[in-house]
C-alpha positions as CSV (number, residue, x, y, z in Angstrom):
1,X,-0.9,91.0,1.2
2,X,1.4,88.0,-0.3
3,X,4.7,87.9,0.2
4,X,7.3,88.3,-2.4
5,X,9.0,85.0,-1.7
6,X,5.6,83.3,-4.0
7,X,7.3,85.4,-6.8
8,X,10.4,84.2,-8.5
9,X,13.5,85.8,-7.2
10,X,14.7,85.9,-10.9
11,X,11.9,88.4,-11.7
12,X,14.3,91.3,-10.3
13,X,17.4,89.8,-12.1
14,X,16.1,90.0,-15.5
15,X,14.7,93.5,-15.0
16,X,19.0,94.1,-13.6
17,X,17.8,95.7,-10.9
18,X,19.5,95.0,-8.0
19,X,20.9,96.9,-4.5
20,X,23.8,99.4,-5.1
21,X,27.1,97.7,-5.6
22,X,25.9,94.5,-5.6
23,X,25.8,93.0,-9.2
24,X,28.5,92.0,-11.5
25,X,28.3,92.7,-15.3
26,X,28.6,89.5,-15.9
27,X,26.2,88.4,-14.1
28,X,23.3,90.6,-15.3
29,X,24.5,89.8,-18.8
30,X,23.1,86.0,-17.9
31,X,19.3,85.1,-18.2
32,X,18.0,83.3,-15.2
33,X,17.4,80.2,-15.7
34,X,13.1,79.4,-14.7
35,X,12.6,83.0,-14.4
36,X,10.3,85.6,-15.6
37,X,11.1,88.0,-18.8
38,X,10.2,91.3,-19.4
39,X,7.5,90.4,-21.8
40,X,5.6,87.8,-19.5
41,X,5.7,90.6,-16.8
42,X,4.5,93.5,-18.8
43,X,0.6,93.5,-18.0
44,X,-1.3,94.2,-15.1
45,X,-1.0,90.6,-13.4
46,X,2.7,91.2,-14.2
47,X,3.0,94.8,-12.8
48,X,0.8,93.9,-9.4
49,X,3.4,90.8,-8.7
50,X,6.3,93.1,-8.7
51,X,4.7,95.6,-6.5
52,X,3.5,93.1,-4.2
53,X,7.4,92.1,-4.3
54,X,8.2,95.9,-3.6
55,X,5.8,95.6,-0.3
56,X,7.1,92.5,0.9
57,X,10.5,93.9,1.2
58,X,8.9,96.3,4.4
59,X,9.7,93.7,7.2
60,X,13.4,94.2,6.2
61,X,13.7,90.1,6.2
62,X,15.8,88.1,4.2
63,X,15.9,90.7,1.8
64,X,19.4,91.7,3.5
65,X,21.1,89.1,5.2
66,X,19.4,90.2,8.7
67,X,16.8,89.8,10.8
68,X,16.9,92.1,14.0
69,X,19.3,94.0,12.3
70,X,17.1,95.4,9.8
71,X,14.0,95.3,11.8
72,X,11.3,97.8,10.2
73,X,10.5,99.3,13.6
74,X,14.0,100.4,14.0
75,X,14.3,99.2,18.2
76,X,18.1,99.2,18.0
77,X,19.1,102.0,16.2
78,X,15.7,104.2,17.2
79,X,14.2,102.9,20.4
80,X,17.7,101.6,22.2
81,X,20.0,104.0,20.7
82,X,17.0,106.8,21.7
83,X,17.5,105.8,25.5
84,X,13.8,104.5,25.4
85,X,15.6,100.7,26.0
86,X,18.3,99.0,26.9
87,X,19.6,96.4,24.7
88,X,18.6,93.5,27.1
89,X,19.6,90.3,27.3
90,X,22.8,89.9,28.8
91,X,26.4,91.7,27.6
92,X,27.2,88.9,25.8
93,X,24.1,88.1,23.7
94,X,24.2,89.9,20.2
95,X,27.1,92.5,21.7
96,X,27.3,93.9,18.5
97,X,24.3,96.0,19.2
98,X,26.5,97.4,22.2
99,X,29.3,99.7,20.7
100,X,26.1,101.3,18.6
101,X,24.0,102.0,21.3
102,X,27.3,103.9,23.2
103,X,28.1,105.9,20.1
104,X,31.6,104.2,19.7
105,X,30.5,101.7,17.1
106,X,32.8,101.9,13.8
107,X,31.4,101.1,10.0
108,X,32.6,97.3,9.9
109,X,29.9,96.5,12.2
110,X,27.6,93.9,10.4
111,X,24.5,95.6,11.8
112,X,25.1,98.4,9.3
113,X,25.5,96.9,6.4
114,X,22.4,94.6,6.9
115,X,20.2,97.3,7.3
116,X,21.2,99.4,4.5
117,X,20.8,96.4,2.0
118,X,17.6,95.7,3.7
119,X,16.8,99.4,2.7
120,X,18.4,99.1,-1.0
121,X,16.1,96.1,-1.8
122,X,12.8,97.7,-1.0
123,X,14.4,100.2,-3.4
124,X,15.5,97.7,-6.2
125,X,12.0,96.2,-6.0
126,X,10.0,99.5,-6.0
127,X,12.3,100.3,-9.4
128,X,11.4,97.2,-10.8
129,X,7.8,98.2,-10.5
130,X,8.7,101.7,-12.2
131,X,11.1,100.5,-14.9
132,X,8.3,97.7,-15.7
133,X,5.8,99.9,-16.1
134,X,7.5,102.2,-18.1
135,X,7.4,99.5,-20.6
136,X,4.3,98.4,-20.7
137,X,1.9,99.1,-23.8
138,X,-1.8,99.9,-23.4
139,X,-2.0,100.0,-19.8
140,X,-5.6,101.4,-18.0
141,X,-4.3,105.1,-17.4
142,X,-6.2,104.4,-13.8
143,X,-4.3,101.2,-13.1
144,X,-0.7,103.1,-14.1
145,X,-1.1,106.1,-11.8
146,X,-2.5,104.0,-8.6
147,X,0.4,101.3,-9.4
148,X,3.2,104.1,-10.1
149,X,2.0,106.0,-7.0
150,X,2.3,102.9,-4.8
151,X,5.5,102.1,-5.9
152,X,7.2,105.9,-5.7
153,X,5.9,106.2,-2.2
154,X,7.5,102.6,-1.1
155,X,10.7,104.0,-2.7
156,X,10.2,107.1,-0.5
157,X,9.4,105.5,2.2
158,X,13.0,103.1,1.8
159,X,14.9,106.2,0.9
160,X,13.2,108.0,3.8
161,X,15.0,105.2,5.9
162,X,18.1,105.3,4.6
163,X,18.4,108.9,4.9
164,X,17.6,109.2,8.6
165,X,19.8,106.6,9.5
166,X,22.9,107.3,6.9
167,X,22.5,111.0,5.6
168,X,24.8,110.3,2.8
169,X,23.1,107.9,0.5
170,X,23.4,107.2,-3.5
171,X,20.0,107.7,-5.4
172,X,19.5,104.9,-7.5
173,X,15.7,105.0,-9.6
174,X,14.5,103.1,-12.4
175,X,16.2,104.8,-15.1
176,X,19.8,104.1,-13.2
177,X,22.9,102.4,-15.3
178,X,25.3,103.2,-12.4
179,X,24.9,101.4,-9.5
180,X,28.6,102.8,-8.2
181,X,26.6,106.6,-8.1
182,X,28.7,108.7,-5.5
183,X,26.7,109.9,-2.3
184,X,27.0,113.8,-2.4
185,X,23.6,114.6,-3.6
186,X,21.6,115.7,-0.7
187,X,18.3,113.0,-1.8
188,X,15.6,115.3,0.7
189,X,14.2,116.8,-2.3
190,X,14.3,113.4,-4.3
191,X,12.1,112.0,-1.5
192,X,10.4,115.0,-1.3
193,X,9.4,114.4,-4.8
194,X,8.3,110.8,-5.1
195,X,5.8,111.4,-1.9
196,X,4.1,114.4,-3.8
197,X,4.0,111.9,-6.4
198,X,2.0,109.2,-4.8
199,X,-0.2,112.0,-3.1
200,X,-1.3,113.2,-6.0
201,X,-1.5,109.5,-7.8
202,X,-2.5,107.0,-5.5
203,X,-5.9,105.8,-4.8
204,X,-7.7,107.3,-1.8
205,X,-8.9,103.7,-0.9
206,X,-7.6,100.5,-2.0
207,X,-8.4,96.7,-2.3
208,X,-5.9,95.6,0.5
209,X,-5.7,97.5,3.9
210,X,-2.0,97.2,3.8
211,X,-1.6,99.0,0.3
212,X,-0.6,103.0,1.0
213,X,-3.3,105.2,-0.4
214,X,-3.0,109.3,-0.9
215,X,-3.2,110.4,2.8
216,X,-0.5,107.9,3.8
217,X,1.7,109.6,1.2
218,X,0.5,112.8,2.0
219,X,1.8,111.9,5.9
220,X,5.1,110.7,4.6
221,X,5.4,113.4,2.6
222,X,4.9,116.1,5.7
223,X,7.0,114.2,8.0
224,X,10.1,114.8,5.5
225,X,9.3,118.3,5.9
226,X,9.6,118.1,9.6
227,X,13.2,116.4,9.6
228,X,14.0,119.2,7.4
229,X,12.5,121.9,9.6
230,X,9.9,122.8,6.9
231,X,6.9,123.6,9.2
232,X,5.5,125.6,6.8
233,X,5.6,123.3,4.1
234,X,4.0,120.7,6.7
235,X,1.3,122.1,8.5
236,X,-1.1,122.5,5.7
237,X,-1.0,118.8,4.6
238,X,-1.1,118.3,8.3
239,X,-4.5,120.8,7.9
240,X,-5.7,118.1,5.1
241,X,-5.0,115.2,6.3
242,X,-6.6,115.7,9.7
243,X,-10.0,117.5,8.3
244,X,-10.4,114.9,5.0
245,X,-8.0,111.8,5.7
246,X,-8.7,108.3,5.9
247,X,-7.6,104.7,6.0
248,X,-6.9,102.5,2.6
249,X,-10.4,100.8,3.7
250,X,-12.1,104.4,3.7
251,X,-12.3,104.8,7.3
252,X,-12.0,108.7,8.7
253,X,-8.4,108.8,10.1
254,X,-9.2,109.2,14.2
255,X,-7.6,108.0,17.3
256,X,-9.5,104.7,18.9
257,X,-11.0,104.4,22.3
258,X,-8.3,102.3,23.4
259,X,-4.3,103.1,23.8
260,X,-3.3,99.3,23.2
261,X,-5.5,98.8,20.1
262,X,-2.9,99.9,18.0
263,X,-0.8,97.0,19.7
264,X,-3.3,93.9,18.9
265,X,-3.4,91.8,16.3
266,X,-6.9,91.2,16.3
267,X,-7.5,95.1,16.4
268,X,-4.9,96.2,13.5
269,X,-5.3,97.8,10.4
270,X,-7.6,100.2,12.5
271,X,-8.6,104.2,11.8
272,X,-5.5,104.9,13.6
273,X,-3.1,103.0,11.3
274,X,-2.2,105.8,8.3
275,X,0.5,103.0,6.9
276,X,1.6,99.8,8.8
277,X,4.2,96.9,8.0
278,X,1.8,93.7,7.8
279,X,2.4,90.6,9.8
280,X,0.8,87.1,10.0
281,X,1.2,84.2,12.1
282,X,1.3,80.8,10.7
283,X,1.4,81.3,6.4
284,X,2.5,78.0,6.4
285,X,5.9,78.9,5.1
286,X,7.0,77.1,8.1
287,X,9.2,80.2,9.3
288,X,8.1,83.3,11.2
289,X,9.9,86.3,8.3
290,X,6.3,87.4,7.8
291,X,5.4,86.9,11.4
292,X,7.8,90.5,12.8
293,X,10.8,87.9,13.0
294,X,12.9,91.4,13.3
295,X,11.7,91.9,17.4
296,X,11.9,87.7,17.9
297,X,14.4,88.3,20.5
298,X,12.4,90.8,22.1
299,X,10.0,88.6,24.7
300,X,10.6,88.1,28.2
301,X,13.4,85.2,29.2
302,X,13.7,82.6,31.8
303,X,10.4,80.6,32.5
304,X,8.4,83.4,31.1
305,X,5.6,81.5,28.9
306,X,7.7,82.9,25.4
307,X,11.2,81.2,26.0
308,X,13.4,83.5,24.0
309,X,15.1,86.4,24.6
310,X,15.2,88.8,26.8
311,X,16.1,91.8,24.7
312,X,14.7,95.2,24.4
313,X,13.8,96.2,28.1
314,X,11.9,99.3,28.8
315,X,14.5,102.1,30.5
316,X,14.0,103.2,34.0
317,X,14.2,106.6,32.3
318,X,11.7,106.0,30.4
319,X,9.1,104.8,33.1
320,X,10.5,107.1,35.2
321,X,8.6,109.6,32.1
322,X,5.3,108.4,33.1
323,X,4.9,110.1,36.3
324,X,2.2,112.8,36.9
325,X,1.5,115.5,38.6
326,X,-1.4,116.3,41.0
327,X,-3.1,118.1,38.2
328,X,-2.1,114.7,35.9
329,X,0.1,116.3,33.7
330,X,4.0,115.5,33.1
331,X,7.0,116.2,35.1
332,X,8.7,118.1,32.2
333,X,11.6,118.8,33.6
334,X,12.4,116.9,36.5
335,X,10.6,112.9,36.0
336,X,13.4,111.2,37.5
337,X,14.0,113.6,40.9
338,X,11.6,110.5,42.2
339,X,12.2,107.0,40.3
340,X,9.5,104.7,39.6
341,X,9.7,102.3,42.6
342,X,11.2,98.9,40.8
343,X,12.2,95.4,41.7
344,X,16.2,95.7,40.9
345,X,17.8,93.3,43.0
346,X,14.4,91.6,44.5
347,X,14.3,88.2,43.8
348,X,10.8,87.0,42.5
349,X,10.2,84.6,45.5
350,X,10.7,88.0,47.9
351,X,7.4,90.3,48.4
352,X,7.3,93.4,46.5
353,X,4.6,96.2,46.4
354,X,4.9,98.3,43.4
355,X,4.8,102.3,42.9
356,X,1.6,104.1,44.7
357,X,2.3,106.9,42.8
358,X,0.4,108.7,40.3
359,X,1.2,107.9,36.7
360,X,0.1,107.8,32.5
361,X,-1.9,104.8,32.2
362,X,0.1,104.9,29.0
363,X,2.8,103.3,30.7
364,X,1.6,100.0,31.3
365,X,0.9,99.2,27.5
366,X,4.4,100.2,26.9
367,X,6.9,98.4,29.5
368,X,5.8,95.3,31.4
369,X,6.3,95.8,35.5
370,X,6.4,92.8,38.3
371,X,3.5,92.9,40.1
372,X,1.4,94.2,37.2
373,X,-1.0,92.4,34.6
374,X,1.6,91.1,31.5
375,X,-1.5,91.2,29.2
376,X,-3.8,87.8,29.8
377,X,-0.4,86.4,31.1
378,X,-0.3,86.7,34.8
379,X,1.4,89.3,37.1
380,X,4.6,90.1,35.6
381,X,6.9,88.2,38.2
382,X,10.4,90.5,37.7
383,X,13.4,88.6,38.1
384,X,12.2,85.1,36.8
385,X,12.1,86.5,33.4
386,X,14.8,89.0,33.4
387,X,18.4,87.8,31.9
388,X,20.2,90.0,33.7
389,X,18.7,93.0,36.1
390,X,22.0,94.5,36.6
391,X,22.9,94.9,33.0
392,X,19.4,96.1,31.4
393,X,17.4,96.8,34.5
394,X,13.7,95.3,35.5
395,X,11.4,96.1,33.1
396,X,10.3,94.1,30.3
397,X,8.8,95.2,26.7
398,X,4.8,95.2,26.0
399,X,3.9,97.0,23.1
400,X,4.6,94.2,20.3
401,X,3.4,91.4,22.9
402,X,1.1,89.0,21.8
403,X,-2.5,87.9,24.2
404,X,-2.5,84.3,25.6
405,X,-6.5,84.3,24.8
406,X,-5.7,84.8,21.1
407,X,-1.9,83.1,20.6
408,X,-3.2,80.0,18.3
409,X,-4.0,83.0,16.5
410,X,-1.6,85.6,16.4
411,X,1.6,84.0,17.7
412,X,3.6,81.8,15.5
413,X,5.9,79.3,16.6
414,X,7.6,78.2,13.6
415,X,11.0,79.4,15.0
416,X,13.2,79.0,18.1
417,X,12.1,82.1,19.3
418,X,8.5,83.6,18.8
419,X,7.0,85.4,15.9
420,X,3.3,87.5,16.0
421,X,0.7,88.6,13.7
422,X,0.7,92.5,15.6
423,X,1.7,94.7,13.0
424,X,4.2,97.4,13.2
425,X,2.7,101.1,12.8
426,X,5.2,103.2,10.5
427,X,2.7,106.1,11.2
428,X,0.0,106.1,13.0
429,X,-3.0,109.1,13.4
430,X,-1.4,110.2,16.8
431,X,2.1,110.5,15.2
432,X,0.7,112.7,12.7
433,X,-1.6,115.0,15.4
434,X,1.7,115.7,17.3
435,X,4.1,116.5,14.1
436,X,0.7,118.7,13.6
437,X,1.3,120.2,16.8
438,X,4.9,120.9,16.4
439,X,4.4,122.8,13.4
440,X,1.7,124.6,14.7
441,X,3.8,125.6,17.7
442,X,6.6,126.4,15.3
443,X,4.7,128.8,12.7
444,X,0.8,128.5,13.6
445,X,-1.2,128.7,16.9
446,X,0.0,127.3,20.0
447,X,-3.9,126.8,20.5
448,X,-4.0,124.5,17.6
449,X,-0.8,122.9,18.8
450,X,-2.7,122.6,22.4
451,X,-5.9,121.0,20.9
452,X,-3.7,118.4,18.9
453,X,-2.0,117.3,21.7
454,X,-4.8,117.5,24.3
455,X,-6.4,114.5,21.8
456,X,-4.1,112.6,22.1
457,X,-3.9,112.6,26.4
458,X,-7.9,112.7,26.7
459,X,-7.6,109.0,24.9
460,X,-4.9,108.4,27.5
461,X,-7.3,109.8,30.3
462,X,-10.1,107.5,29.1
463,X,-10.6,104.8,31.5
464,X,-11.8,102.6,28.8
465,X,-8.4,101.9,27.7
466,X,-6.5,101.6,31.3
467,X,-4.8,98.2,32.5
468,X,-6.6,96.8,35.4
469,X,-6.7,94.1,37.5
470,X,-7.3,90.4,37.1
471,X,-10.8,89.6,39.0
472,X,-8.6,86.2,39.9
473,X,-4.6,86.9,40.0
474,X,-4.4,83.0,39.8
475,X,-6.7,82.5,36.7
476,X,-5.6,85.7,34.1
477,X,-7.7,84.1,31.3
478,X,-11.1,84.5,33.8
479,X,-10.6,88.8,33.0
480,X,-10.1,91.7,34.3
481,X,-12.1,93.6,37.4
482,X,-12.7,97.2,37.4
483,X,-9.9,98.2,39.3
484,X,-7.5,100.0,37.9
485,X,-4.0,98.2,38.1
486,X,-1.8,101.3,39.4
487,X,-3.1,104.4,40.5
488,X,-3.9,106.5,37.0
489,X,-4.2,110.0,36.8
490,X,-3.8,111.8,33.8
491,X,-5.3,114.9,32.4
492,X,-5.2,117.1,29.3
493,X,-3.5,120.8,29.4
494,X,-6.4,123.8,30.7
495,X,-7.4,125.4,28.1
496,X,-4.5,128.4,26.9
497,X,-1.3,126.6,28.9
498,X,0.5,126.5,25.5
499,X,-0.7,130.3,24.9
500,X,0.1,131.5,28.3
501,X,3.6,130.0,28.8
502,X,4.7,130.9,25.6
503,X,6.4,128.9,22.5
504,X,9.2,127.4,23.9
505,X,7.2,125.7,26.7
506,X,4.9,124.1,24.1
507,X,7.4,123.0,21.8
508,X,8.7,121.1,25.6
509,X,5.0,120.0,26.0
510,X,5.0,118.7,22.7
511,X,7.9,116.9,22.2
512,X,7.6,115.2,26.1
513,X,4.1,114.1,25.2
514,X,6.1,112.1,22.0
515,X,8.2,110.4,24.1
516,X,4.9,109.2,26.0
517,X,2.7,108.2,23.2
518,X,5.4,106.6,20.5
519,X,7.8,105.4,23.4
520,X,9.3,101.8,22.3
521,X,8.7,102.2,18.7
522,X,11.7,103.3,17.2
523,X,11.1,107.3,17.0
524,X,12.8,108.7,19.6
525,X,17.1,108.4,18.5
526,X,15.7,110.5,15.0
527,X,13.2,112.8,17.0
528,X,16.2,113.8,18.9
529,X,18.1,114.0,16.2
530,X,15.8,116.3,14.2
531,X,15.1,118.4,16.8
532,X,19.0,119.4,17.2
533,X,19.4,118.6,21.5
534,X,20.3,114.6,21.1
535,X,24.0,115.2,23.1
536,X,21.9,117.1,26.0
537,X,19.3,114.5,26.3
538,X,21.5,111.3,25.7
539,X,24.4,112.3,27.6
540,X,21.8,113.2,30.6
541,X,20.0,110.3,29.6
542,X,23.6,108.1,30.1
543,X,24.3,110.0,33.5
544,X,21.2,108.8,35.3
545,X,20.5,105.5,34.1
546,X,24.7,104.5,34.0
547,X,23.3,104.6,38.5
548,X,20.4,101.9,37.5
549,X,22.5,99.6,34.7
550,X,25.9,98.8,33.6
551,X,25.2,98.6,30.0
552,X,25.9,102.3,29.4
553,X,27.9,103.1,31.8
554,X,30.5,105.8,30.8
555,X,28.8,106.4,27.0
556,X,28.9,109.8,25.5
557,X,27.3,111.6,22.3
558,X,29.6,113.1,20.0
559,X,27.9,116.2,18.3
560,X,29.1,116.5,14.6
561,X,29.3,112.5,14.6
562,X,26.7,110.8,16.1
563,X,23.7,112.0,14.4
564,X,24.0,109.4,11.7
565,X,25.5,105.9,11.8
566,X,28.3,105.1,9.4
567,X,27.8,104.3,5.5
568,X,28.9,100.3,6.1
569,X,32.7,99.4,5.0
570,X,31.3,96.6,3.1
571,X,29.7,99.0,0.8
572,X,32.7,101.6,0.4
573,X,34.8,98.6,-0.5
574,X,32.2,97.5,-3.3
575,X,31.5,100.8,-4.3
576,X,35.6,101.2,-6.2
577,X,35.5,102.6,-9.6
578,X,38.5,102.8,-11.3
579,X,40.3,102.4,-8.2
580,X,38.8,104.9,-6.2
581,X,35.4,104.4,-3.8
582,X,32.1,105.8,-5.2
583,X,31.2,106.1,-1.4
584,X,32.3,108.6,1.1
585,X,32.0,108.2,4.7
586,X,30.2,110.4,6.9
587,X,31.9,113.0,9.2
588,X,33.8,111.4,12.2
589,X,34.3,107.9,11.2
């Protein structure tokens, strides 16, 4: 889809919509000057602008005066904040992102504050397409509902963000005069609200592949019932959407042959992809904001073939995850009584052979290990493109990496560090079988819940999707052989495990096998969260790796506190009304 930045900024000034507590009276009382009114935007053509506007505000970029901060995948406050990754880099680079990823970080930190405007303008833009609407004589009845529908589930989806993150967030829609609205209104059932609204409204298919159709609502709408413990309020539309889903092109909602399809650009927009953030490379904008500008730091550093940055490195925790059995199932309980042998303190010119044990094929789409294929790239060759191994440890990110075969393509170079065309998954179709299998574990049949998550490890167990071997270590581009990189085993739970161990060992089963299939893209801090045990697994989580890395050496979770970040000072100090703040912080800060 276009981006917003080919439609007149003014557009959303004239319709005074803006963020919360970010417009002066004054100002809105001002036409701007070359823009759009009311009247010229009050068609279709008008109405389909402003939603495309509403979309573009997704990728979090210059929309609110961030970039990494208010990256739509969430890696800091999600993925590093979840113990999936270290920050990276070294301690000095961006060491903001430090105090928030050891719990001690305090609500002037600029991080904050960019992603919650980020947030707000999706939500200003998605208003706009409301308000605009609203207003708009002899519209087809068709048209209205598909457009509305679009534009209340973006809003959910924004609100969705802010709520995770924040908890205690002012609801501004389109019929809003007070942008200074306090934040004590739980907004759950708000969000709740404008899901069931785009479920029953939106298109099943639509023109663009990136436009949210009835199922993707219908996922969004679920998955709020899950962070509010609803299972059974979720597991029937879990039912529908995994019997009669599909894609916005039609396609039956399924999981594909291959793990690290989901993670290509020339494979996106695929039957796994329920709603994705949509990138491209080289728009001739001559910048990379459309191009996932939000993980540019995150590529392998030194004389790695990317330049730039070094952040976002794969936890020896969570490689340590990947381990297997001799039946090929996880180590539930005790993955790191063996580490994953690594390359800490190896130079790259020293020999190194890596782990012989058994392990998820999984892992090697997800963190890059020396020794290894790095995609078309060449043997990852550890220290050479680490910052700093002490700091953040060996291990280098994967998922969002881009394939030297196809990089005229799908990279873009328009910045000092890289941008790609791979798109960013909000939900995909495996996400949604193992929120299915939650609920089935928490008020269903663990034999559902089984089945669910036993799809999702037989495409693991599928050689068709494993890394393997270069058939010339000195020529990457000439392929791959058909031998497999690491020694793979992996198998899906004999039928009746979940049944014969009982509830509580599913509900393990379950939300292990999440770590394993979503690792490194921003689910894991909120997961935690939801699911009530973040202080055990973080401050367990801190313990063990603190002996690998000094980055979080010491760190602690404060239950009661930590299970939202902090409504940003910059918006309690905008939010006074006669003299008193709007705004109230959340507990602890």
């Amino acid at each position: 889809m276009k981006k917003i930045k080919h439609i007149p900024i003014a557009i959303l000034t004239i319709l005074s919509i803006c963020f919360p507590y970010a417009c002066s009276k004054s100002f809105l009382s001002r036409p701007a000057l070359g823009s759009l009114s009311e009247e010229t935007l009050a068609n279709q053509k008008g109405i389909d602008a402003l939603l495309v506007g509403a979309y573009s505000a997704l990728d979090g970029q210059n929309v609110g005066g961030g970039t990494w901060e208010s990256s739509p995948d969430n890696w800091i406050y999600g993925s590093v904040a979840g113990g999936d990754a270290h920050k990276g880099s070294f301690a000095g680079d961006q060491p903001a992102i430090d105090p928030i990823v050891r719990f001690i970080s305090d609500p002037s930190n600029g991080f904050f504050n960019a992603k919650y405007r980020a947030c707000y303008e999706g939500v200003a833009r998605a208003n706009a397409v409301l308000k605009t609407i609203a207003k708009t004589e002899n519209l087809d009845p068709a048209f209205s509902d598909n457009a509305q529908g679009q534009a209340r589930f973006l809003r959910g989806h924004y609100y969705f963000e802010l709520k995770k993150m924040f908890n205690k967030v002012p609801w501004i829609d389109e019929t809003s005069t007070d942008f200074k609205a306090p934040n004590t209104e739980d907004i759950w059932p708000k969000i709740e609200d404008d899901f069931k609204f785009a479920m029953e409204k939106t298109n099943e298919t639509q023109p663009n592949a990136g436009q949210a159709n009835k199922w993707a609502a219908a996922a969004y709408l679920a998955k709020t019932y899950m962070f509010q413990d609803k299972y059974g309020d979720a597991k029937p539309i879990f039912d529908q959407i995994i019997s009669q889903g599909k894609t916005s092109k039609g396609e039956t909602y399924g999981l594909t042959a291959k793990f690290e399809d989901n993670f290509d650009a020339a494979t996106k927009n695929n039957k796994e992809s329920v709603f994705a953030v949509q990138y491209t490379a080289n728009d001739g904008t001559g910048g990379i904001a459309n191009a996932n500008a939000g993980d540019m730091l995150n590529f392998p550093y030194g004389d790695s073939p990317f330049g730039c940055c070094g952040f976002y490195q794969p936890t020896q925790d969570l490689v340590n995850a990947f381990r297997t059995d001799p039946d090929g199932l996880p180590y539930l309980d005790n993955y790191n009584s063996v580490p994953v042998k690594n390359d800490q303190g190896i130079a790259s010119s020293q020999p190194f052979t890596p782990y012989a044990g058994t392990l998820d094929p999984r892992l090697d789409w997800t963190a890059g290990r020396r020794g290894l294929p790095y995609h078309d790239w060449g043997l990852h060759p550890g220290q050479k493109w680490i910052r700093d191994q002490t700091y953040a440890g060996p291990y280098a990110p994967k998922k969002h990496i881009y394939w030297q075969a196809t990089q005229d393509e799908y990279s873009d170079r328009n910045s000092w560090a890289p941008g790609s065309a791979i798109n960013y998954v909000l939900i995909r179709f495996s996400d949604v079988l193992l929120m299915a299998a939650e609920a089935e574990a928490e008020v269903g049949s663990l034999d559902k819940a089984e089945e669910y998550v036993n799809m999702v490890r037989a495409r693991a167990a599928n050689p068709q999707g494993w890394l393997y071997k270069y058939i010339d270590d000195a020529d990457p581009l000439a392929g791959f052989s058909n031998e497999p990189a690491a020694n793979y085993e992996i198998d899906t739970y004999p039928t009746g495990t979940f049944t014969t161990k009982g509830k509580d060992y599913a509900v393990k089963a379950i939300r292990f096998e999440r770590r394993l299939e979503l690792g490194m893209e921003g689910h894991r801090f909120f997961d935690l969260v939801r699911w009530g045990n973040a202080k055990e697994v973080l401050d367990a989580y801190f313990q063990y790796e603190g002996t690998v890395t000094s980055d979080i050496q010491g760190a602690t979770f404060k239950t009661g506190k930590n299970e939202y970040y902090p409504i940003p000072q910059a918006q309690i100090d905008l939010s006074f009304k006669d003299g008193t703040p709007t705004l109230t912080q959340n507990s602890g800060y």
